[in-house]
N, CA and C atoms as a LAMMPS dump frame, in Angstrom:
ITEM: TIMESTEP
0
ITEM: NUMBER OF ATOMS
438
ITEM: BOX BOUNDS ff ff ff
-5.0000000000000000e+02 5.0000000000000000e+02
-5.0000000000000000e+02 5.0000000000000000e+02
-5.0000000000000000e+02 5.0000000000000000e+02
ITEM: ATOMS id mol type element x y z
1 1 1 N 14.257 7.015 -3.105
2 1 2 C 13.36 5.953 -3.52
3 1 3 C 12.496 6.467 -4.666
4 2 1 N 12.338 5.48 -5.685
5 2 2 C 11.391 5.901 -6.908
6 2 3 C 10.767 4.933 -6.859
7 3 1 N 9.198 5.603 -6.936
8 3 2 C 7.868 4.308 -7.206
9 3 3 C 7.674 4.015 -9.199
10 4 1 N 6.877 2.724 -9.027
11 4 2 C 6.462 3.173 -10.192
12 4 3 C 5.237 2.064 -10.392
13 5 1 N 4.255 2.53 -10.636
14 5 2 C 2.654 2.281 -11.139
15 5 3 C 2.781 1.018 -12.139
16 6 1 N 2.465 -0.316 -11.663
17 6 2 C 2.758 -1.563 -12.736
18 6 3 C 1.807 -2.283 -13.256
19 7 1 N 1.738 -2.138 -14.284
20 7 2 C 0.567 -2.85 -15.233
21 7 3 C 0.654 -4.696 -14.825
22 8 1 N -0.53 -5.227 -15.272
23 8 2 C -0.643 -6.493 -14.967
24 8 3 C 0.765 -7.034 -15.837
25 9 1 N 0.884 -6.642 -16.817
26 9 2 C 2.323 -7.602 -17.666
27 9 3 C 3.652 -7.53 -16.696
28 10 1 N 3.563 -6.107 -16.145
29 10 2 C 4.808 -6.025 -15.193
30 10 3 C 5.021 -6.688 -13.76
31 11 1 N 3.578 -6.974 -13.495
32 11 2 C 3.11 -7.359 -11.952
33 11 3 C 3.724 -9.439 -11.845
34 12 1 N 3.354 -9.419 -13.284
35 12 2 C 3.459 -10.727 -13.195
36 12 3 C 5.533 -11.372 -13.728
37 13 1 N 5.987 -10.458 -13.9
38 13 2 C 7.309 -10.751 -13.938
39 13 3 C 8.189 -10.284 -12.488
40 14 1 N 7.682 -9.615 -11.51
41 14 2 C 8.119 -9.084 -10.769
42 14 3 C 7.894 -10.621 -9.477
43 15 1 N 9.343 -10.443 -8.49
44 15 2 C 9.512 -12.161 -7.872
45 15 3 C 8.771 -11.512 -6.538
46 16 1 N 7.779 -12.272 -6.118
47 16 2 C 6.859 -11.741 -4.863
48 16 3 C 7.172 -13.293 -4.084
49 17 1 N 7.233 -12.397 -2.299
50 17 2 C 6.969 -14.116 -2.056
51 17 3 C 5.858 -15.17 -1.749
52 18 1 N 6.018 -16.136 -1.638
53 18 2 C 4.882 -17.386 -1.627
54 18 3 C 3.838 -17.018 -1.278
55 19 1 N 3.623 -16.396 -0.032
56 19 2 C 2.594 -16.125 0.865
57 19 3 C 1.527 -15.383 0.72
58 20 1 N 1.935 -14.316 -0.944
59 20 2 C 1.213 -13.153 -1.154
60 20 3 C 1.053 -13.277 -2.79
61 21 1 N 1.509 -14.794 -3.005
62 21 2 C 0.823 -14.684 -4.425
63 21 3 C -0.5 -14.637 -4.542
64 22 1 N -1.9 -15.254 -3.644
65 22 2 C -3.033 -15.01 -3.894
66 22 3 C -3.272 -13.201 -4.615
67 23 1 N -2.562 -12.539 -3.633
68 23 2 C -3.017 -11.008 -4.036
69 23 3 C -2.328 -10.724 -5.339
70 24 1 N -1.13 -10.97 -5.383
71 24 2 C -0.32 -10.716 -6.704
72 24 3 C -1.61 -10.894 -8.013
73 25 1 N -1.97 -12.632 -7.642
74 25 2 C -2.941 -12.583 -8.548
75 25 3 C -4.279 -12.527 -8.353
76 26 1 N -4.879 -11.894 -7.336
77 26 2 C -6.175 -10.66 -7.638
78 26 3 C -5.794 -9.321 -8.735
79 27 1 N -4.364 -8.631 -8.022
80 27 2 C -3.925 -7.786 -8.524
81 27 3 C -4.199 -7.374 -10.268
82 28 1 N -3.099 -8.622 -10.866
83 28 2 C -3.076 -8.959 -11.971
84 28 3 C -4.471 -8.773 -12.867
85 29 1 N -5.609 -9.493 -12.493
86 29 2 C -6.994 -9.866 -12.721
87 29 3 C -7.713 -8.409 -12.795
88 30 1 N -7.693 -7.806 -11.824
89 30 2 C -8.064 -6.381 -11.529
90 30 3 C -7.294 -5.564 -12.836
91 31 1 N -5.993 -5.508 -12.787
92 31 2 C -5.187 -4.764 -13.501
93 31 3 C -5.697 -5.011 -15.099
94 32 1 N -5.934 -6.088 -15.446
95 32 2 C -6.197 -6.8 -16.822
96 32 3 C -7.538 -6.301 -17.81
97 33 1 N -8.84 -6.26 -15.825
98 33 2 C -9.892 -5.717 -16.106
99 33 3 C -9.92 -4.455 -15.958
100 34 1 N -8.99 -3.527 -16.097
101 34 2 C -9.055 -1.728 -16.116
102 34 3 C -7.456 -1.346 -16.329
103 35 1 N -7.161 -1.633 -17.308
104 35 2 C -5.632 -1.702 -17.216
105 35 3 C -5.1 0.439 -17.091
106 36 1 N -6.06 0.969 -17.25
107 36 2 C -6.447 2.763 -16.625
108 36 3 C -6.118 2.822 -15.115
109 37 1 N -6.53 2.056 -14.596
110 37 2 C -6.555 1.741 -13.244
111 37 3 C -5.336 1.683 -12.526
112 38 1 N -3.95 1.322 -13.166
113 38 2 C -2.693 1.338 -12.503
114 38 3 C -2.286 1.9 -11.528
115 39 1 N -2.76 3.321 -11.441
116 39 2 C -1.623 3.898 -10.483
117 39 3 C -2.816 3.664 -9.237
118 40 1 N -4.045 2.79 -8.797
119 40 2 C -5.194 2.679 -7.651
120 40 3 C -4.043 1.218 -7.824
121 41 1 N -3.524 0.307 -8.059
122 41 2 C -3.065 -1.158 -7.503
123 41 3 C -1.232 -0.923 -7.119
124 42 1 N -0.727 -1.356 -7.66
125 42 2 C 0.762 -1.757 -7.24
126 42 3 C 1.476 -0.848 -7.504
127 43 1 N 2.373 -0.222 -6.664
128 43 2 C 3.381 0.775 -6.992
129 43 3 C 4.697 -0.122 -6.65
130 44 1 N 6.106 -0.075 -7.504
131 44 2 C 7.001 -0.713 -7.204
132 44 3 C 8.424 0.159 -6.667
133 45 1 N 8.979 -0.166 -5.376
134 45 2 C 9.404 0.497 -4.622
135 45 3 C 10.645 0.524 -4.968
136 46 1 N 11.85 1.192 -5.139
137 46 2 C 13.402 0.946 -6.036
138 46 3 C 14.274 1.744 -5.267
139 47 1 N 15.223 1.938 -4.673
140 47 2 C 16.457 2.898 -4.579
141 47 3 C 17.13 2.918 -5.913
142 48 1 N 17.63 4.259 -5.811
143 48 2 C 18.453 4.785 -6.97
144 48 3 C 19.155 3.924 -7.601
145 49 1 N 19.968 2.903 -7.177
146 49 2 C 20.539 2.2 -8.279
147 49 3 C 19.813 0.64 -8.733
148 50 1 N 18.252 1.093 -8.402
149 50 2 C 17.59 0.015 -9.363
150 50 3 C 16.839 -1.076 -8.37
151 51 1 N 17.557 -1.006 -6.829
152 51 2 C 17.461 -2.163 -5.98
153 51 3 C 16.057 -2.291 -5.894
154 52 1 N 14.937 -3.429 -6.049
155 52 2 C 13.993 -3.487 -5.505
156 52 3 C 13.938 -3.659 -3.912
157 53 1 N 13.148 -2.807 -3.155
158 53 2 C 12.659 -2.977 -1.529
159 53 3 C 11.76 -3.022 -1.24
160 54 1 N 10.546 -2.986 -1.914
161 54 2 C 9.477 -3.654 -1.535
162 54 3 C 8.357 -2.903 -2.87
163 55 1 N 7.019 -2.986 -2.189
164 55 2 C 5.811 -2.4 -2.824
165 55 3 C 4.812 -2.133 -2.141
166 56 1 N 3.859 -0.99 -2.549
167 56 2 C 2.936 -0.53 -2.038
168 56 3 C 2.019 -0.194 -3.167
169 57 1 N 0.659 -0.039 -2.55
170 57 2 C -0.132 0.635 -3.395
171 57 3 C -1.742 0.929 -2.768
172 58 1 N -2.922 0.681 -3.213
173 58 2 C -3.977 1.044 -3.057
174 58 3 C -4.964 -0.353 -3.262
175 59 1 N -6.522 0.051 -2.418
176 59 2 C -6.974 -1.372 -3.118
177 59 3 C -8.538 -1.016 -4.297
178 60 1 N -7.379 -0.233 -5.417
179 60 2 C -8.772 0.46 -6.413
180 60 3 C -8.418 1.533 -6.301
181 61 1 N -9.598 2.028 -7.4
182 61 2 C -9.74 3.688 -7.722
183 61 3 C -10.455 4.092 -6.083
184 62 1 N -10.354 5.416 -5.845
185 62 2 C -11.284 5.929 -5.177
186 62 3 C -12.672 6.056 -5.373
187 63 1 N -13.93 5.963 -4.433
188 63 2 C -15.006 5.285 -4.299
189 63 3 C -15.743 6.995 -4.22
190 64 1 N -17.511 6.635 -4.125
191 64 2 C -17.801 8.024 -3.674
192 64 3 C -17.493 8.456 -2.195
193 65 1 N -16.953 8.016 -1.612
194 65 2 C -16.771 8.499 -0.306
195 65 3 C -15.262 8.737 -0.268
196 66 1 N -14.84 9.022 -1.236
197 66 2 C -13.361 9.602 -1.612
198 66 3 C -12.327 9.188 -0.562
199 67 1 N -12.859 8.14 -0.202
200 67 2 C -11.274 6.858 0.681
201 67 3 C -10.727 6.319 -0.444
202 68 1 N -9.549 5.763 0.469
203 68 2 C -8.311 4.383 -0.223
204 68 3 C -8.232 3.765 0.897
205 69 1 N -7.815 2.851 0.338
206 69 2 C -6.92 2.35 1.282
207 69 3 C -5.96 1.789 0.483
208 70 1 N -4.825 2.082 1.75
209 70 2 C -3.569 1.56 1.238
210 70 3 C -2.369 0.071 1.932
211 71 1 N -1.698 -0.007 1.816
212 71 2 C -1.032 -1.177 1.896
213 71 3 C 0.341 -1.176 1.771
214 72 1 N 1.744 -2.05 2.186
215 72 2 C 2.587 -1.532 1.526
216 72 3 C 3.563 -2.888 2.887
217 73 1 N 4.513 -3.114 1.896
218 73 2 C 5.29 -4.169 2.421
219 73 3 C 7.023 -4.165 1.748
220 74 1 N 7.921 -4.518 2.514
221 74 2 C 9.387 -4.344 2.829
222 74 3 C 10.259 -5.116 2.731
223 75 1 N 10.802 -5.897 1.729
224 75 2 C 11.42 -6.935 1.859
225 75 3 C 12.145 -7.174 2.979
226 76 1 N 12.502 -8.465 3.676
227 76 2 C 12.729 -8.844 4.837
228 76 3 C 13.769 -7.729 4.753
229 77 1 N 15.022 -8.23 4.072
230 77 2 C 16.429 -7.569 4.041
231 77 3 C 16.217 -6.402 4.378
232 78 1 N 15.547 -5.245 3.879
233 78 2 C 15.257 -4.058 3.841
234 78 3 C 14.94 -3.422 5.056
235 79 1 N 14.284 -4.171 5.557
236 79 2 C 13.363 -3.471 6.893
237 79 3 C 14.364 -2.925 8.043
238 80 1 N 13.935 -1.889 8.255
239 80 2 C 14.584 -1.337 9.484
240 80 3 C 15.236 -0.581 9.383
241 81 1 N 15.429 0.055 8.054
242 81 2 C 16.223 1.287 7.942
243 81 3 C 14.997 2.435 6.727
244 82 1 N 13.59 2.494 7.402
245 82 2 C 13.187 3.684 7.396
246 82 3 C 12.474 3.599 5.732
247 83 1 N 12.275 2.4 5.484
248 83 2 C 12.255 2.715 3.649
249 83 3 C 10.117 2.503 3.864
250 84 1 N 9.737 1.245 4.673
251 84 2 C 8.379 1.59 4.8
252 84 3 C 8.044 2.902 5.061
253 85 1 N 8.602 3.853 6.038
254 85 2 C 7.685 5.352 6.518
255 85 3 C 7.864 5.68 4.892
256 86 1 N 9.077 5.817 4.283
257 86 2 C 9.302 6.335 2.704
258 86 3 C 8.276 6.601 2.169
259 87 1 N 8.172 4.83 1.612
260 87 2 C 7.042 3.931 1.347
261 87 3 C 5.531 5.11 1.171
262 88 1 N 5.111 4.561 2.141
263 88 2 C 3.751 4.895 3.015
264 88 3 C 3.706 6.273 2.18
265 89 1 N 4.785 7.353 2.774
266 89 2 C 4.5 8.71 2.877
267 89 3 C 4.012 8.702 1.385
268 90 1 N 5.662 8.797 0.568
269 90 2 C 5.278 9.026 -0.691
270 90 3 C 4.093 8.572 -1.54
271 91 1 N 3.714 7.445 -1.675
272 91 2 C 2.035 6.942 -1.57
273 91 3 C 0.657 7.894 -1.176
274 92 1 N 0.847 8.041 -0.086
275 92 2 C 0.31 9.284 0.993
276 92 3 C -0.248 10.307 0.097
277 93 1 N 0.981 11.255 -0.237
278 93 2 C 0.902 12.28 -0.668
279 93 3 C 0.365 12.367 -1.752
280 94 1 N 0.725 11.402 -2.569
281 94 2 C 0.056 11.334 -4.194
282 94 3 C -1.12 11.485 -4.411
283 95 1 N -1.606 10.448 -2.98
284 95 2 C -2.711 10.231 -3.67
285 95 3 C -3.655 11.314 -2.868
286 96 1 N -2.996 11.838 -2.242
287 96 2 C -3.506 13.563 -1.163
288 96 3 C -3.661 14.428 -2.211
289 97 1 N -2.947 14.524 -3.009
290 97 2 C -2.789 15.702 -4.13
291 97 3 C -3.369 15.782 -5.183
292 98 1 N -4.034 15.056 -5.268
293 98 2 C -4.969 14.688 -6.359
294 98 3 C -6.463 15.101 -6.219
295 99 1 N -7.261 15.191 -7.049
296 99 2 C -8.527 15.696 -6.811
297 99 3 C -10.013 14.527 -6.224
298 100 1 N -9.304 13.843 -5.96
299 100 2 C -10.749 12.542 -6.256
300 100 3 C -10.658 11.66 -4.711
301 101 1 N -9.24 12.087 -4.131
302 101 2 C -8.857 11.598 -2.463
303 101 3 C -9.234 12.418 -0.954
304 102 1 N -9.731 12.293 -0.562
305 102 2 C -9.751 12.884 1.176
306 102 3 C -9.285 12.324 2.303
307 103 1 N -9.374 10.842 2.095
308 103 2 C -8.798 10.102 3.348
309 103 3 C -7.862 8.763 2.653
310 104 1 N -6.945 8.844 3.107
311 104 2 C -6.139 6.936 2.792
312 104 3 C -6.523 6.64 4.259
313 105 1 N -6.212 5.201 4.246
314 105 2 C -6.701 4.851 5.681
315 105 3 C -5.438 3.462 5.061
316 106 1 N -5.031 3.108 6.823
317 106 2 C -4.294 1.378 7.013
318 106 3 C -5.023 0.513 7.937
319 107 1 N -4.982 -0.764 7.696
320 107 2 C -5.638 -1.495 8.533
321 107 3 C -4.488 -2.149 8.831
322 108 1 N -4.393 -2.366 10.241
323 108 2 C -2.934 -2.838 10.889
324 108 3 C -3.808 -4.123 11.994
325 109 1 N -2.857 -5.054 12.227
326 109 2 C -3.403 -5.491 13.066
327 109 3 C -2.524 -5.443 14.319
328 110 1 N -3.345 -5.267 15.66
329 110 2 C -3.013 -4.623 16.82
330 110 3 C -1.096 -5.244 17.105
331 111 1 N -1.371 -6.176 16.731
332 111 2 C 0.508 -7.06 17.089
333 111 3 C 1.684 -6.601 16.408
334 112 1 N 0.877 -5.977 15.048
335 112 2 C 2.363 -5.464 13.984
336 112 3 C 2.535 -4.009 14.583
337 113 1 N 3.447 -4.23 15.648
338 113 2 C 3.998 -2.624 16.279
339 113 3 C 4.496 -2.269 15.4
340 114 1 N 5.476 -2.525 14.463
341 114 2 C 6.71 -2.008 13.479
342 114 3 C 5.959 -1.169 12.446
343 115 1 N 4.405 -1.98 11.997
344 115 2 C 3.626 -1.259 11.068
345 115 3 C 3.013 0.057 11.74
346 116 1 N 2.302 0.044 12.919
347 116 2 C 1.833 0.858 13.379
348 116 3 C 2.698 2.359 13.552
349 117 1 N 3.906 2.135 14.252
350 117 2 C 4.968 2.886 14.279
351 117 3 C 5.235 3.196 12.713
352 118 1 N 4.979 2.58 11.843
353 118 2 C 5.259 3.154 10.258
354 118 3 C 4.348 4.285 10.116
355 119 1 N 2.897 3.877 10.285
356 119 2 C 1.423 4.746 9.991
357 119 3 C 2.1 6.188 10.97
358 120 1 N 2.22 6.232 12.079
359 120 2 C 2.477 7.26 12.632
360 120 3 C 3.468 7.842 12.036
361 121 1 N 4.556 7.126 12.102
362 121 2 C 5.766 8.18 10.795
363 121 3 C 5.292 8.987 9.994
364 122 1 N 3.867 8.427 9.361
365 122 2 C 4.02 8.691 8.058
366 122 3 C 2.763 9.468 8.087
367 123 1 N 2.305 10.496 9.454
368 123 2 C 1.353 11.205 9.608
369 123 3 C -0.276 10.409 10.14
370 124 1 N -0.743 9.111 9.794
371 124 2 C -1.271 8.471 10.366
372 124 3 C -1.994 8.731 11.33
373 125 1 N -3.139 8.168 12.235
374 125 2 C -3.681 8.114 13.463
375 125 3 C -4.869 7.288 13.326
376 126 1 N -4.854 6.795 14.471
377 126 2 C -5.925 5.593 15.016
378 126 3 C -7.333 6.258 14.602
379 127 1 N -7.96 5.725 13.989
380 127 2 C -9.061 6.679 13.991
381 127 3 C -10.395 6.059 15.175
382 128 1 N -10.184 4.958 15.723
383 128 2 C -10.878 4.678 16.533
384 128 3 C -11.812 3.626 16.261
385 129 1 N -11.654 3.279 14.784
386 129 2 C -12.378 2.192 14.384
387 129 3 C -11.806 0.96 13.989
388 130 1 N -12.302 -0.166 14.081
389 130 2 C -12.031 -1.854 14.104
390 130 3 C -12.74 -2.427 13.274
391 131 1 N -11.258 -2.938 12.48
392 131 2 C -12.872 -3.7 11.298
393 131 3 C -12.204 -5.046 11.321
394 132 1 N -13.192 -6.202 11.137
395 132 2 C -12.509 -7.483 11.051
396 132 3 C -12.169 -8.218 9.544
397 133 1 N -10.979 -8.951 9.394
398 133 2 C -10.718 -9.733 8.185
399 133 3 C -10.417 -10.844 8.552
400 134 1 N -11.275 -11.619 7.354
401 134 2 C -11.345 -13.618 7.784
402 134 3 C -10.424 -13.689 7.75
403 135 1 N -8.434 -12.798 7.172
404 135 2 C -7.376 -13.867 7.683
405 135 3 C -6.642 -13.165 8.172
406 136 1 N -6.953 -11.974 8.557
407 136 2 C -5.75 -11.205 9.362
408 136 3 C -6.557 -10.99 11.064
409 137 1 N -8.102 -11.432 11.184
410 137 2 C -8.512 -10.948 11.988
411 137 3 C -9.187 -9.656 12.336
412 138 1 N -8.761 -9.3 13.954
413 138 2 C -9.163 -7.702 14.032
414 138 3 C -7.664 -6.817 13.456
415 139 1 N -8.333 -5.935 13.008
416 139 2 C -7.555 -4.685 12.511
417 139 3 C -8.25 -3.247 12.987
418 140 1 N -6.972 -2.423 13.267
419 140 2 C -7.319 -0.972 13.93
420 140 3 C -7.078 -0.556 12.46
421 141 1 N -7.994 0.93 12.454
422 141 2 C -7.848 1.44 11.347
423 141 3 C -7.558 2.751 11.526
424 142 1 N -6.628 3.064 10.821
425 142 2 C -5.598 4.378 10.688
426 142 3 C -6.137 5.283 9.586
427 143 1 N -5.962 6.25 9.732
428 143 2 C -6.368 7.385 8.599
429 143 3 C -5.148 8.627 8.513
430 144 1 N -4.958 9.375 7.071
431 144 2 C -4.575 10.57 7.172
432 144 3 C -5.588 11.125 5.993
433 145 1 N -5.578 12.129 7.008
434 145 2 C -6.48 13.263 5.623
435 145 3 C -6.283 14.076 4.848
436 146 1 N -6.637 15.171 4.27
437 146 2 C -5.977 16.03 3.356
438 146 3 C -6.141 16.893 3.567
C-alpha cells in the first residue's frame, strides 16, 4: 500500500461517497486555507497497481499538546482483508516519527467492533476516556504513543 498527502485540487477530483461529502468539503476549505498543511488532512490509500481502497488522515497540524487525531476509512469492497490495520499503522508511524507528535488518538464508537479490532491491530488502546459527538454520539477514545 502507498499513501499519498492530497492537496485541496486533488481532494476534490477524488469519487468519495454521499455520506462523507460534508467532510470532503471541510477538508477542501481547510486545505485551501493552509495548503502547507497537507500531509495533517487526507492521505490517499492505493495498492501497487494504482487501485484506490480507501483514505486516512489527521484532523490538522499538531496542537501544543502534541496530539492528532486520526481517522481512516475502507471502501466497502475492500474491507476485510487487513488494508484498514495497513491503513491506521502506516499513518501511525509517520506521524510517530516526526518531531512535533506524542500521541495519535481514535475515537470509535462503542458498536464499530471491526474499527476497534483495527485500533488494536494497529498498537492502539482504550485509554479510558469518552468524549461525545452531536452525530456519532458517545465515542471511546484510543491512543498510541511514541
Amino acid at each position: 500500500m502507498t499513501l499519498t498527502a492530497l492537496s485541496a485540487e486533488e481532494l476534490e477530483e477524488i469519487r468519495w461517497p454521499p455520506e462523507h461529502e460534508d467532510a470532503r468539503a471541510l477538508f477542501v476549505k481547510r486545505l485551501r486555507e493552509d495548503p502547507d498543511a497537507r500531509v495533517w488532512w487526507v492521505w490517499l490509500a492505493e495498492l501497487r497497481d494504482g487501485e484506490q481502497v480507501g483514505s486516512g488522515g489527521f484532523s490538522g497540524r499538531p496542537g501544543p499538546d502534541r496530539r492528532l487525531t486520526v481517522g481512516y476509512g475502507i471502501r466497502e469492497e475492500h474491507r476485510g482483508r487487513g488494508y484498514a490495520t495497513e491503513l491506521l499503522t502506516l499513518l501511525t508511524d509517520w506521524a510517530l516519527a516526526g518531531p512535533d507528535v506524542d500521541v495519535v488518538r481514535a475515537t470509535i464508537t462503542p458498536s464499530n467492533v471491526a474499527s476497534i479490532r483495527v485500533a488494536e491491530k494497529a498498537g492502539f488502546t482504550a485509554s479510558g476516556e469518552r468524549v461525545h459527538d452531536d452525530e456519532d454520539g458517545e465515542l471511546i477514545v484510543f491512543e498510541r504513543c511514541s
